[in-house]
C-alpha positions as CSV (number, residue, x, y, z in Angstrom):
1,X,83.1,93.0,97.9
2,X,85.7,95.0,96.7
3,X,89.1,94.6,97.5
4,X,91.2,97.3,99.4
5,X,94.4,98.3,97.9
6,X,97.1,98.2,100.0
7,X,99.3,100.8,98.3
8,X,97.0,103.0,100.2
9,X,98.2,102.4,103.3
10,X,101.5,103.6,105.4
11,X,103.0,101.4,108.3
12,X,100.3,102.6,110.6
13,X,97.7,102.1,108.4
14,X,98.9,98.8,107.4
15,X,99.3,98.3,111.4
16,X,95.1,99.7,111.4
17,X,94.5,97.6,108.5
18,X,95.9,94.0,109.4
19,X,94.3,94.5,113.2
20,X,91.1,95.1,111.6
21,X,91.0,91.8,110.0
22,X,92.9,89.6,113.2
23,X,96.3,89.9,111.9
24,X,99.7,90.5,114.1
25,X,100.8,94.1,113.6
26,X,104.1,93.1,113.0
27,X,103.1,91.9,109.8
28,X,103.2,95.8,108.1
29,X,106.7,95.8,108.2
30,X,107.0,92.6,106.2
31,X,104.2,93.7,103.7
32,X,106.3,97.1,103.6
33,X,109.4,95.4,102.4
34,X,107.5,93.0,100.0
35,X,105.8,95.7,98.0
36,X,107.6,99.0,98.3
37,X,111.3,97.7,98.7
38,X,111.0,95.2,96.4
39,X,108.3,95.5,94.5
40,X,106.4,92.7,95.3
41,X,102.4,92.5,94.3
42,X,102.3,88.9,94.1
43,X,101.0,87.9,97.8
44,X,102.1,84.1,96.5
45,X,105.1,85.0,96.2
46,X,105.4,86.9,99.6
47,X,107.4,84.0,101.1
48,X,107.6,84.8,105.3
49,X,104.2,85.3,105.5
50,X,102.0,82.2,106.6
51,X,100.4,80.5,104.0
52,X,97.2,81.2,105.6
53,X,97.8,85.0,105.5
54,X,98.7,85.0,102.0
55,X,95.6,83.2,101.1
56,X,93.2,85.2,103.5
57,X,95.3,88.8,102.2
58,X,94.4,87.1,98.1
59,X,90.6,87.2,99.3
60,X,90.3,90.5,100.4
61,X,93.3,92.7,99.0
62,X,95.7,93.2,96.3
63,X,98.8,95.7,95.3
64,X,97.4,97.6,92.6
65,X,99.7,100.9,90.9
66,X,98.4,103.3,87.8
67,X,98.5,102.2,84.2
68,X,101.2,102.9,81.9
69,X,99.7,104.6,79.2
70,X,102.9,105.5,77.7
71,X,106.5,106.5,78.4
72,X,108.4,109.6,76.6
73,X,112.0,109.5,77.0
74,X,113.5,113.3,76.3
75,X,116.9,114.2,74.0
76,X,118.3,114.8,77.3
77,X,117.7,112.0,79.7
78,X,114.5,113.7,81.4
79,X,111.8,110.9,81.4
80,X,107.7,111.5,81.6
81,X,105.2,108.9,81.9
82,X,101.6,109.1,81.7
83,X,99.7,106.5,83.8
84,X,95.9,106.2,84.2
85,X,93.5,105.2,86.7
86,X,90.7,102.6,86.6
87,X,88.4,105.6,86.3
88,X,90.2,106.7,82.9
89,X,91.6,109.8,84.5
90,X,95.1,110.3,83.7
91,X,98.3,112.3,85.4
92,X,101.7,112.8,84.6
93,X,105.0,111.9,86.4
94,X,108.5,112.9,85.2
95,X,112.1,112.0,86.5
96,X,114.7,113.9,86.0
97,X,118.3,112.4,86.0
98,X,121.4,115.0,87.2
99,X,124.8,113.4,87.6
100,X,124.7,112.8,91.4
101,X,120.6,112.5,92.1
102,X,117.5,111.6,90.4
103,X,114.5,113.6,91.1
104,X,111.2,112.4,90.8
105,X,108.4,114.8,89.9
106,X,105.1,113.7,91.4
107,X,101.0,114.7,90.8
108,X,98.6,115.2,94.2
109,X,95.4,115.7,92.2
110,X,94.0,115.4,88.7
111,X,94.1,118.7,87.2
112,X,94.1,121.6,89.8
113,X,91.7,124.0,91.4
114,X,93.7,126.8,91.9
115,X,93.8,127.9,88.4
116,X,97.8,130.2,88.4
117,X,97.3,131.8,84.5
118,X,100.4,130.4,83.7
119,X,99.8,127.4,84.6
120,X,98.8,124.7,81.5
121,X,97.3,122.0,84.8
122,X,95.6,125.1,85.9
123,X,93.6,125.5,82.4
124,X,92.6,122.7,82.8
125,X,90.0,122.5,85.1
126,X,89.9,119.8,88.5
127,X,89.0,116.6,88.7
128,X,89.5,115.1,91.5
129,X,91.7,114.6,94.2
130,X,94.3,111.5,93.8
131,X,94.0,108.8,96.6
132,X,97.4,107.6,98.7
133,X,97.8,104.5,96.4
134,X,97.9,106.8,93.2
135,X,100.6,108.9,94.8
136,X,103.0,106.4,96.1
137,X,101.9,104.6,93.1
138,X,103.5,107.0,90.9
139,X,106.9,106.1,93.0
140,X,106.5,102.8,92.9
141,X,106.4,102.5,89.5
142,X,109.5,104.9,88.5
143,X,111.8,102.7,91.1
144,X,110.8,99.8,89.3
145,X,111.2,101.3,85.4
146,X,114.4,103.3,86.2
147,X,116.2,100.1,88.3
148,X,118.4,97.9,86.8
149,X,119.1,95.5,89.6
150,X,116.5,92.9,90.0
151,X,114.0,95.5,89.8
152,X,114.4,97.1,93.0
153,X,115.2,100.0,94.1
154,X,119.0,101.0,93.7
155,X,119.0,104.3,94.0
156,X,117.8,106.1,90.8
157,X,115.0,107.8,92.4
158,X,117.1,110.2,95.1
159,X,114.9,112.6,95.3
160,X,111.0,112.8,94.6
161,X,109.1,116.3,94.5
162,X,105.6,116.9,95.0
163,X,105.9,119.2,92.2
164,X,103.5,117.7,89.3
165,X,99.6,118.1,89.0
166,X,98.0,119.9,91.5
167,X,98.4,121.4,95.0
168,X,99.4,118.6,97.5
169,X,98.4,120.5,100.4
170,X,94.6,120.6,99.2
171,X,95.1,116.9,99.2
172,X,96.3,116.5,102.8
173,X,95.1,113.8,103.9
174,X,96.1,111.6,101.5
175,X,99.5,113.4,100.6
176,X,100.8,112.6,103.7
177,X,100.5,108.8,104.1
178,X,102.3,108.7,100.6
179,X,105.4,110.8,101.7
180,X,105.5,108.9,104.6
181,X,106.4,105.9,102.9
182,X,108.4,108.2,100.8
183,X,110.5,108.2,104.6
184,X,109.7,104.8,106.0
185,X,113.4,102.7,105.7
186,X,110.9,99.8,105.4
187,X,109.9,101.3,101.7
188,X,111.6,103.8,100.1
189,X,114.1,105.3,103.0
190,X,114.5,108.9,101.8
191,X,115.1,111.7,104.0
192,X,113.2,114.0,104.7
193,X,115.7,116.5,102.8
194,X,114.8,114.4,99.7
195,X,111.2,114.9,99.7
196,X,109.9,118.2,99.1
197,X,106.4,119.7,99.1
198,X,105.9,122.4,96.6
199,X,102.6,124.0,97.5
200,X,101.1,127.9,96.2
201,X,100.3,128.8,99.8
202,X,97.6,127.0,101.3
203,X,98.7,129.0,104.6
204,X,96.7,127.0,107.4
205,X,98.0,123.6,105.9
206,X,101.9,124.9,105.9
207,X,101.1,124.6,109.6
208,X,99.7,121.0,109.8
209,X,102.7,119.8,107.4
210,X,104.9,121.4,110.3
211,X,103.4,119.2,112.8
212,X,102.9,116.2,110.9
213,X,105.1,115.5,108.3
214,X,108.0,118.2,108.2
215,X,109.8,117.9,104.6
216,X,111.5,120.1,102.8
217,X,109.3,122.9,101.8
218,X,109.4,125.1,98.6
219,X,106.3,127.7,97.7
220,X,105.3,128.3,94.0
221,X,105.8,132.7,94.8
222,X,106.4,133.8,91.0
223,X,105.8,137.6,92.5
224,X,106.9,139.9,94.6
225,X,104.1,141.7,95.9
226,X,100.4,141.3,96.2
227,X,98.7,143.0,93.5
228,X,101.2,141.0,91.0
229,X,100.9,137.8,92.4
230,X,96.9,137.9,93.1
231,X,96.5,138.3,89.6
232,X,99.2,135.3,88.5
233,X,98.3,133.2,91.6
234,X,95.3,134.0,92.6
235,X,95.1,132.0,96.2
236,X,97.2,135.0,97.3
237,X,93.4,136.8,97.6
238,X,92.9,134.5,100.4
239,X,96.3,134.5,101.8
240,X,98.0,137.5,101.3
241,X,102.0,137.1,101.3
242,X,102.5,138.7,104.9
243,X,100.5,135.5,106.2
244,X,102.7,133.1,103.9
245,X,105.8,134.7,104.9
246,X,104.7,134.2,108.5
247,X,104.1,130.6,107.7
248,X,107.4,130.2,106.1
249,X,109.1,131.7,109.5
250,X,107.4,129.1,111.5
251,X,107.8,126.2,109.4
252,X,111.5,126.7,109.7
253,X,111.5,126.5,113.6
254,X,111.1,122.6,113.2
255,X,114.9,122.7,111.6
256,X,116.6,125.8,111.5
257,X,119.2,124.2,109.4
258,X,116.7,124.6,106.3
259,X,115.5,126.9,104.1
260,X,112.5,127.5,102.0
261,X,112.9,127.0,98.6
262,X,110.9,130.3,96.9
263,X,110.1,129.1,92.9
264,X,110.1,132.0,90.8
265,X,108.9,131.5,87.1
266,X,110.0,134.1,84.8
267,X,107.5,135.8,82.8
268,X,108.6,138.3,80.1
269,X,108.2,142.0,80.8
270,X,105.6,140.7,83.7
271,X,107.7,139.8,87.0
272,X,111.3,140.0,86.1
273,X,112.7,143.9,86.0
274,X,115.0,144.5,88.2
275,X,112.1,146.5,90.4
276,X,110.7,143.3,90.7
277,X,114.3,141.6,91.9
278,X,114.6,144.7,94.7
279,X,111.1,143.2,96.0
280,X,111.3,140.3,96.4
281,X,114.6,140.8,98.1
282,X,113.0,142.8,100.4
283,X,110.0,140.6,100.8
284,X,112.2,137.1,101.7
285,X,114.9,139.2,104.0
286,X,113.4,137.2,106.9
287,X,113.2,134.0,105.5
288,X,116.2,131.8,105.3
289,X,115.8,131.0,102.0
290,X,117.0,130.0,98.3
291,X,115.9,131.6,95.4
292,X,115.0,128.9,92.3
293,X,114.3,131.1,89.0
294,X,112.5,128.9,86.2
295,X,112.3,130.1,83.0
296,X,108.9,129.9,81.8
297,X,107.8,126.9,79.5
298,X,105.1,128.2,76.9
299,X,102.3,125.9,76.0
300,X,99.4,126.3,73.7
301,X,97.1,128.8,74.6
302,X,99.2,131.1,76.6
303,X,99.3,134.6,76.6
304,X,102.8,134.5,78.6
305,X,106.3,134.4,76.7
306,X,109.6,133.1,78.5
307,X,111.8,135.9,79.8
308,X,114.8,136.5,77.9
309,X,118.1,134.8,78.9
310,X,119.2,139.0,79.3
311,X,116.5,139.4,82.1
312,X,117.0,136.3,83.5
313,X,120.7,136.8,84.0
314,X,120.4,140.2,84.9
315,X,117.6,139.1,87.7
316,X,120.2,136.5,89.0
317,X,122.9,139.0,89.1
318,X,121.4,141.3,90.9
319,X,120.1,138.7,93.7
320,X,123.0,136.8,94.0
321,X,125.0,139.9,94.2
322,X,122.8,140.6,97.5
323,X,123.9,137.5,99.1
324,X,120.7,136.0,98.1
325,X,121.5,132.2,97.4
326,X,119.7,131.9,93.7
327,X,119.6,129.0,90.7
328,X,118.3,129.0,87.9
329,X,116.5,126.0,86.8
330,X,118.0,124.4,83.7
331,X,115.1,124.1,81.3
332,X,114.8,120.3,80.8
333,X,112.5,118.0,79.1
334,X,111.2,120.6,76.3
335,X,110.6,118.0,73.5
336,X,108.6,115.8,75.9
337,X,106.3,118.5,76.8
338,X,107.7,118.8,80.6
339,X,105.8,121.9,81.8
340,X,103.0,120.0,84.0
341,X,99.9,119.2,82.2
342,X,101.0,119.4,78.5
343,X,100.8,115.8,78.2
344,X,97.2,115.2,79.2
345,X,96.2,118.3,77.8
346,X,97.3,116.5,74.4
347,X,96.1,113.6,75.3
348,X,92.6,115.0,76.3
349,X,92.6,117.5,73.2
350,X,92.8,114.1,71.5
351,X,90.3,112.5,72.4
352,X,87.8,114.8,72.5
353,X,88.2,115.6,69.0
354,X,87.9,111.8,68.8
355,X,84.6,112.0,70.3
356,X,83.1,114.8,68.5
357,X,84.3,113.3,64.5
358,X,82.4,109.7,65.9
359,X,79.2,112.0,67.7
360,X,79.9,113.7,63.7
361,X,79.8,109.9,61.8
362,X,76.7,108.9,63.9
363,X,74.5,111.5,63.7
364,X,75.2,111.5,59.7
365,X,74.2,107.7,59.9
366,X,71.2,108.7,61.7
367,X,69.7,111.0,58.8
């Protein structure tokens, strides 16, 4: 029989789990501290739980996180990782270290469906769905790498973003257990300010986060209209950006204290004339929102260039100077390949010409 992994549970499944198998439910919370607060896989050494529950929890569970296939530190502190699963897949994870706040940059899925053309995850097909244990396992695993206090976590995750590989929201149901560990004191104890969902607008799912798990939201927009963004993101077919923008006004009724976060990647002589800028400030006027332009990373393959810093600047100007709060994301991370994707796409590239020069050697030994 195999064993369950327990990094899949929350403290309600964890309640759900240790019920199922005649266990007190206030036992969760201890497990919670053990593995999430301090990192803790060795049941053994889980000292306040009965001996007979530790041996009984060795039979038929463990605390198992991804594989570190390797780590590449950037020039300029940005960190990426790429971990594997025991079915070989692989995702990446990158942390990215500012002076008062670590962010943590998260995957939902292996590769992704929803196939944005500027997008290097998106050319890459989609695999499969990640389960709550590779998610929070992604966490668990920075706190533990970045800390420097025992190994537990002291602080340098702030922050984590579901920002990496794929579109949480088409991974709902196992997003959400993950971020609320993310939450839970018992674990990780960010707010919910500190979390943040980035989704492409998955429209009927902006509504279930609402009622169930009601982070801080930020939608991948890169356009300002709907023939634009159809083509660049082409899950606006389905949900055009008068429904998103609907969702956005209702997802803010939970706190009206926040604001969506609209991402905005700058594409050369695509979405970023000033025409464009005079859209999209017509488009969000409703929305209590920031503006978060990213310049454009280029990877191999890509048709798209990064707009120049002329355009950029001249886009920010232009928004700002309409009250419309607006960054621009510092490019990070270049010489580790940060854009989402680049990594395994190397990685796979790799090995496939791997297997193709041995599929070459054997059928030569076979004539």
């Amino acid at each position: 029989m195999s064993k369950v992994n327990l990094l899949d549970f929350d403290q309600a499944g964890l309640v759900t789990y240790l019920q199922s198998i005649g266990e007190s439910p206030f036992r969760a919370k201890q497990l919670l501290r053990w593995i999430h607060a301090r990192g803790v896989i060795d049941f053994e050494q889980m000292t306040d739980l009965s001996k007979a529950l530790r041996e009984k929890l060795k039979t038929l569970a463990e605390v198992v996180p991804p594989k570190i296939v390797f780590r590449k530190p950037s020039t300029d502190g940005t960190q990426k990782w790429l971990l594997q699963f025991s079915d070989g897949n692989c995702i990446e994870m990158v942390y990215i270290p500012e002076e008062r706040r670590g962010t943590l940059c998260v995957s939902s899925q292996v590769g992704c469906m929803l196939t944005c053309t500027f997008c290097s995850t998106g050319k890459q097909g989609f695999n499969r769905n990640l389960k709550t244990s590779e998610i929070i396992g992604q966490v668990w695993i920075a706190v533990r790498e970045l800390s420097q206090q025992n190994k537990e976590h002291d602080r340098a995750v702030t922050n984590v973003v579901m920002m990496g590989m794929g579109e949480p929201l088409l991974n709902f149901d196992q997003v959400v257990p993950a971020m609320n560990l993310m939450l839970d004191d018992l674990a990780y104890n960010l707010s919910r300010r500190r979390v943040t969902l980035s989704t492409s607008g998955v429209v009927p799912q902006i509504y279930e986060l609402q009622k169930t798990c009601p982070v801080s939201l930020a939608v991948s927009l890169h356009a300002p209209n709907d023939t634009l963004r159809s083509e660049l993101v082409p899950i606006n077919r389905k949900y055009p950006l008068a429904e998103l923008m609907k969702a956005c006004q209702s997802y803010l009724e939970v706190d009206p204290h926040k604001t969506i976060t609209f991402e905005y990647v700058m594409l050369q002589e695509i979405n970023d004339s000033l025409d464009h800028a005079r859209e999209l400030l017509k488009l969000v006027k409703d929305v209590p929102c920031k503006i978060n332009l990213i310049p454009f990373n280029p990877f191999p393959g890509t048709e798209y260039q990064r707009s120049s810093n002329n355009r950029i600047h001249q886009f920010f100007d232009f928004l700002n100077g309409k009250g419309l709060i607006t960054t621009i994301r510092k490019t990070r991370g270049d010489d580790v390949d940060a854009a989402c994707g680049q990594l395994v796409g190397q990685v796979q590239d790799r090995t496939t010409r791997q297997a193709k020069h041995q599929e070459r050697i054997l059928k030569g030994s076979s004539i």
